[in-house]
NUVOVO-626885 format. One record per residue (C-alpha): residue number from 0; x, y, z. Coordinates in pm, 1 decimal. Each point is the difference from the previous one (the first is absolute). Last residue first. Example, Ala and Ser with C-alpha at 12.3 -4.5 7.8 and 13.67 -1.06 7.14 Angstrom:
BEGIN
> 1:1367.0:-106.0:714.0
> 0:-137.0:-344.0:66.0
END
This chain:
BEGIN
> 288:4044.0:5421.4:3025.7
> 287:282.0:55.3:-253.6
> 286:360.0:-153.8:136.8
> 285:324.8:132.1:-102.9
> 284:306.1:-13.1:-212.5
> 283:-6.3:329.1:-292.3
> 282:-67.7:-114.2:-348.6
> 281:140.3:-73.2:-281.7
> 280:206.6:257.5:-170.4
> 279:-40.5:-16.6:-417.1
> 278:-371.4:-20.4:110.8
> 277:-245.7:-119.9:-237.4
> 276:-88.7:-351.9:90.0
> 275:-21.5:122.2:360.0
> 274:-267.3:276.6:-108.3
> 273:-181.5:-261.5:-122.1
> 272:-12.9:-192.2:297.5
> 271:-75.9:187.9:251.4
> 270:-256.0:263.9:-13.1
> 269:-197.8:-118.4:-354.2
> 268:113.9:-385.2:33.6
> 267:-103.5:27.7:358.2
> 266:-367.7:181.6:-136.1
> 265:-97.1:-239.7:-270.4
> 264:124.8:-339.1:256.6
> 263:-286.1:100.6:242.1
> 262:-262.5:-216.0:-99.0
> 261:203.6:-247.7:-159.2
> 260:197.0:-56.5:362.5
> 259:-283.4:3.6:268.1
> 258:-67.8:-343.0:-20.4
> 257:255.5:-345.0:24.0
> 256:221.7:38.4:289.1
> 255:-137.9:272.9:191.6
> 254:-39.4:383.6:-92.6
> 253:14.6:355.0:95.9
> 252:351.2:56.0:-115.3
> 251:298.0:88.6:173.2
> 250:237.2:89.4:-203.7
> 249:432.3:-60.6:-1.6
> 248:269.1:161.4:-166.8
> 247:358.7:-23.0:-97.1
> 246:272.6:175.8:-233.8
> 245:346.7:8.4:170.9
> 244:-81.5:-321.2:150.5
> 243:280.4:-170.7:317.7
> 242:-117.1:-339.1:24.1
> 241:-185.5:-273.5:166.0
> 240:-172.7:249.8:205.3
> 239:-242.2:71.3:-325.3
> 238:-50.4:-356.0:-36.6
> 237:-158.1:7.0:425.9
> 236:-173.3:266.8:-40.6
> 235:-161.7:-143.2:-365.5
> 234:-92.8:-331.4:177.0
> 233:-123.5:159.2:332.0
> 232:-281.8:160.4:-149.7
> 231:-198.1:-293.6:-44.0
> 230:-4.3:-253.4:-262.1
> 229:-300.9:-241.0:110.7
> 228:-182.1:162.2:254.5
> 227:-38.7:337.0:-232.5
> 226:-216.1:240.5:167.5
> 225:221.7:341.4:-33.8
> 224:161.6:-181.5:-414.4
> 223:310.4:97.0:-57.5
> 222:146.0:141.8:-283.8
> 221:374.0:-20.8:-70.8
> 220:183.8:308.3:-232.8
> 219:325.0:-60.6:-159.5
> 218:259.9:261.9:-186.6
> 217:289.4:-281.2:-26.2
> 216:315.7:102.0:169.0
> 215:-4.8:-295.8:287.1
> 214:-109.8:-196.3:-259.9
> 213:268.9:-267.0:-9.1
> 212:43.8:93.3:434.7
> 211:-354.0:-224.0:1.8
> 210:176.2:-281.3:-44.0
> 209:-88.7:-233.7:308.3
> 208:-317.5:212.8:24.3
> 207:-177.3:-184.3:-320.1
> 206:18.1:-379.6:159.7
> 205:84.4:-184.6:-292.2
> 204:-206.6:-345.5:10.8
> 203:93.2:-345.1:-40.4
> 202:-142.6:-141.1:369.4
> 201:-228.8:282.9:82.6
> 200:21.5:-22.2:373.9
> 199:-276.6:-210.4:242.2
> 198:-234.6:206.1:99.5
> 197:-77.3:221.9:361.4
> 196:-131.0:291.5:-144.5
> 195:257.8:197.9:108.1
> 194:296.6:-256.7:-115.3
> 193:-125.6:-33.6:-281.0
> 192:-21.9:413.2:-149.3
> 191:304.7:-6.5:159.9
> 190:158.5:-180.3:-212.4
> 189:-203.9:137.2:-306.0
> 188:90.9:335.9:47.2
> 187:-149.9:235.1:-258.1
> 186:-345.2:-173.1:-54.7
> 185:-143.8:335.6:-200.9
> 184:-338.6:160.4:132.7
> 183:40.5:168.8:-325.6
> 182:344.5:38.1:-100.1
> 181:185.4:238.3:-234.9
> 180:377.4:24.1:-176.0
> 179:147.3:271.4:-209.3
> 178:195.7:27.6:-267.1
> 177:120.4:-370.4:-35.1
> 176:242.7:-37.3:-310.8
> 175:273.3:-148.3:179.5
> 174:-183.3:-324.9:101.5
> 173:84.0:-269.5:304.0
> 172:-92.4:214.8:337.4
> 171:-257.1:140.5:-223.5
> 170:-196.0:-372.9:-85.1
> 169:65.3:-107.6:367.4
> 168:-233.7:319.6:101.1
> 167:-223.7:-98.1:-263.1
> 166:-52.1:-347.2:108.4
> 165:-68.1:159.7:378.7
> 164:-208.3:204.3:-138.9
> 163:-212.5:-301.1:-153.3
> 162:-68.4:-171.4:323.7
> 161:-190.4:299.5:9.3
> 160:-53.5:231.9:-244.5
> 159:312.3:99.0:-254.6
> 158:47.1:291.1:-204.8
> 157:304.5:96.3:-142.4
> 156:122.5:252.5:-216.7
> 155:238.3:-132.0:-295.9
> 154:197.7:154.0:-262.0
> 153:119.1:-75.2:-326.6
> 152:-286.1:-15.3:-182.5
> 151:-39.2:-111.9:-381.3
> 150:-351.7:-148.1:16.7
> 149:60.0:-371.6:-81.9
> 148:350.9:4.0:148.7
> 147:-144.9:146.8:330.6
> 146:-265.6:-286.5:-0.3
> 145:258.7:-286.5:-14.8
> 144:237.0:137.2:236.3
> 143:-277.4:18.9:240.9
> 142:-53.0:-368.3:-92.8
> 141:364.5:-87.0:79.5
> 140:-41.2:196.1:346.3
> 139:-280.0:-197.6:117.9
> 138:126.7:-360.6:-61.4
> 137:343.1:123.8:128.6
> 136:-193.0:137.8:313.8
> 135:-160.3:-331.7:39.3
> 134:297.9:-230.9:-50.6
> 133:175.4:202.7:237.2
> 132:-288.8:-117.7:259.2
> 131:-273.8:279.6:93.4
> 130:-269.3:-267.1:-2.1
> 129:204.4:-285.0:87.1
> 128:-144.1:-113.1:279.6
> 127:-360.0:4.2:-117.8
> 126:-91.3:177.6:-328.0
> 125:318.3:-157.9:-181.6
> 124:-5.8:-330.8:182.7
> 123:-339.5:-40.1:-197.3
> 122:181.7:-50.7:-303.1
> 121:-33.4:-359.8:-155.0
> 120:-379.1:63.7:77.4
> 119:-66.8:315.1:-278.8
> 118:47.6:-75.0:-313.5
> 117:-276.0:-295.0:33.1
> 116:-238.4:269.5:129.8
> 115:32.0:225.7:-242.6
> 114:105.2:306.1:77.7
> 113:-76.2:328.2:144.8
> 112:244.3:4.9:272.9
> 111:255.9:-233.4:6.2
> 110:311.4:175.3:68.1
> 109:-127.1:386.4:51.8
> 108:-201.3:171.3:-223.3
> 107:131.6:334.1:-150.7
> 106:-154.7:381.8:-65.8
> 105:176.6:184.7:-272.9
> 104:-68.6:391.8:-29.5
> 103:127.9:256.7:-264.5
> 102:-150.6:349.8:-57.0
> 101:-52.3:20.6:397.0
> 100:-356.3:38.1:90.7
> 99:-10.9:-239.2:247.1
> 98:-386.1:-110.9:143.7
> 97:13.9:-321.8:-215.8
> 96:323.2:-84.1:165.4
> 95:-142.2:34.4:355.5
> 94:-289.7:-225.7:-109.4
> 93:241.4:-249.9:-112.7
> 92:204.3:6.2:315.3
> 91:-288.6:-67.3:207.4
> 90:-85.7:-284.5:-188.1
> 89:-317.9:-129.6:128.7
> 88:-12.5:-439.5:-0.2
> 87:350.9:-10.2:13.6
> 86:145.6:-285.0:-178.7
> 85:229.5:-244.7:172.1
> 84:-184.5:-319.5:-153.5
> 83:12.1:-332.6:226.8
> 82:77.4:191.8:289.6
> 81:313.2:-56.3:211.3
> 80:-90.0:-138.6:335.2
> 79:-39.1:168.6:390.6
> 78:-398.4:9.6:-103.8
> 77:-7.6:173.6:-324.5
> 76:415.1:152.3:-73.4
> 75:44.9:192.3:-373.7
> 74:-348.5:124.3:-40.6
> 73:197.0:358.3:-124.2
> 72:347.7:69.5:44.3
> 71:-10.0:373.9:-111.4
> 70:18.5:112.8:-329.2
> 69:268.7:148.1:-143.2
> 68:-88.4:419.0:-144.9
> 67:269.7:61.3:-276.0
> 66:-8.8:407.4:-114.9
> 65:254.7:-2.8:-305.7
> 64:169.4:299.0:-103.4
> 63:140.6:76.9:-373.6
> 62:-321.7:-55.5:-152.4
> 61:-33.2:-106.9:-354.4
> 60:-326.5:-180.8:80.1
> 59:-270.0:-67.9:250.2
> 58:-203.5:-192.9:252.7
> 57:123.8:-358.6:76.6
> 56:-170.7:-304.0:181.0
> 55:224.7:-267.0:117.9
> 54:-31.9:-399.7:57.7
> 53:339.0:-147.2:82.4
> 52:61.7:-355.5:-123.1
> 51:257.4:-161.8:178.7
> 50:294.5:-234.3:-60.7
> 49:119.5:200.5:-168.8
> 48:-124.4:314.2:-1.3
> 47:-217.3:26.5:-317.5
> 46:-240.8:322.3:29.4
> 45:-383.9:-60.9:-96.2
> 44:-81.3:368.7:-59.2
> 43:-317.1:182.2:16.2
> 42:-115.3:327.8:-168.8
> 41:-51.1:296.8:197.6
> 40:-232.8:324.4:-163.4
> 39:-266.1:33.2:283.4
> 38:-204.5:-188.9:-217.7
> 37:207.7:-326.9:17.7
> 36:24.6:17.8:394.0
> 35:-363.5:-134.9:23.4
> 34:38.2:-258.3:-262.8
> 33:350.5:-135.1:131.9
> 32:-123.8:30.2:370.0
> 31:-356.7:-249.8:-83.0
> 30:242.1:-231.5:-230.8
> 29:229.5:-46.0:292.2
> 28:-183.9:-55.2:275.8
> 27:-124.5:-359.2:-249.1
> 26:403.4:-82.1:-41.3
> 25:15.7:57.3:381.6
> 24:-282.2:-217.0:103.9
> 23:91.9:-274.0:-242.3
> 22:-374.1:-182.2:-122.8
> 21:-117.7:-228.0:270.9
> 20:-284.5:216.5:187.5
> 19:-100.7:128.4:-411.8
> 18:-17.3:-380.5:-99.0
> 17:-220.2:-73.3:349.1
> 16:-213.4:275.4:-89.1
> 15:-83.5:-57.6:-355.0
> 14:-56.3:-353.4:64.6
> 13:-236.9:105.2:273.9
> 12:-218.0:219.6:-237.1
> 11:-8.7:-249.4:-233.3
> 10:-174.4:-254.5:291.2
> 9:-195.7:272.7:38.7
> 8:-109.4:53.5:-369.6
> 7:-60.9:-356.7:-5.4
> 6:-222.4:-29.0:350.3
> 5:-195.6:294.9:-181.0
> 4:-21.5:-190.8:-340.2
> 3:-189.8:-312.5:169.9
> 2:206.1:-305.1:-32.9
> 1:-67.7:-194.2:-262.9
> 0:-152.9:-372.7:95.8
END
């Protein structure tokens, strides 16, 4: 006997559902960011960093400066365990890059975000331990490379948010052609960062403050967020004590972890961060409150 066509349609409906709940989280994140960014004039990029993939999104041409913005570590660790797919489910980095209105912007995945899922289990190490590895900065830095070719720049400003200022930070301390170098809510000392919060250390991992003295003349500027539980102030104290910086500065910002950043990210990149992109000087050391 047929079944009736309502019990078919569901049964459809269920097939539909169970093929979208297995289809690759990332690759499927991916397609909703590519057509968003499209229209605000970035094309992506599959960059080749062997034995990586890196997936980038890049705004602009001919431009002799290149705005980078690295995204932060994303659904690396669910439950004490490396997640299946590192992929953030709101890139906050994204939306900052969208909000830039630099000539010449590049925002870039980290190690296994945005891919398909069987590129993406031989590297879980990468968004666990050895997030901020050398393997992981060399992944990073070949794919900046990349874009700059493409677009004919030959400097760099930085942008990195979260576990992602820390990459950045280990990206200037290992590139001559860093202008200037910012973090949002930025994971600055990751020994520390382990030992407050009571974890295990990042076994692989670059700790940022060891070689901070790299940058110690790089015009830098670390936001913080006033209700952030997760990278709180005392990350960006304690990196700028790691060294003596001619051109340092940290901001309070009304924000936790994960909200408060997009909204306010026009107006820092208006009183901050702009201005630090243009200045021949850098700035003056101190603390904004």
């Amino acid at each position: 006997m047929p079944k009736p066509l309502y019990k078919v349609a569901a049964l459809a409906a269920l097939a539909l559902f169970l093929l979208a709940a297995c289809a690759p989280t990332g690759a499927r994140r991916w397609e909703a960011e590519v057509k968003r960014s499209i229209g605000r004039g970035f094309r992506p990029l599959s960059l080749s960093t062997p034995p990586f993939h890196l997936a980038a999104l890049l705004k602009g041409d001919h431009c002799p400066e290149l705005v980078v913005y690295v995204e932060g570590d994303g659904r690396a660790i669910v439950h004490g365990r490396p997640a299946a797919d590192p992929t953030p489910r709101d890139s906050q980095s994204l939306e900052l890059a969208l909000k830039d209105p630099a000539p010449a912007v590049m925002y870039l995945a980290r190690i296994g975000q945005y891919q398909p899922a069987d590129a993406i289990k031989a590297n879980e190490v990468y968004w666990s331990d050895k997030r901020l590895s050398e393997e992981a900065v060399a992944a990073a830095s070949s794919a900046i490379d990349q874009a700059k070719s493409l677009i004919g720049a030959s400097r760099l400003h930085l942008v990195g948010y979260s576990g992602g200022g820390g990459l950045a930070a280990l990206l200037a301390e290992r590139r001559l052609d860093v202008a200037s170098l910012v973090t949002v809510a930025g994971l600055l000392d990751t020994d520390f960062w382990v030992r407050d919060r009571g974890w295990r250390p990042l076994a692989g991992s670059l700790n940022p403050a060891a070689q901070a003295w790299a940058i110690s003349f790089v015009p830098q500027i670390h936001f913080y967020g006033s209700k952030d539980q997760i990278i709180g102030p005392n990350l960006s104290s304690r990196f700028e004590k790691a060294t003596k910086f001619a051109n340092f500065r940290r901001v309070v910002v009304k924000a936790d972890h994960y909200s408060g950043w997009t909204e306010n990210w026009p107006a820092l990149l208006s009183e901050y961060v702009i201005p630090l992109r243009r200045a021949e000087g850098g700035l003056p050391s101190g603390e904004n409150s």
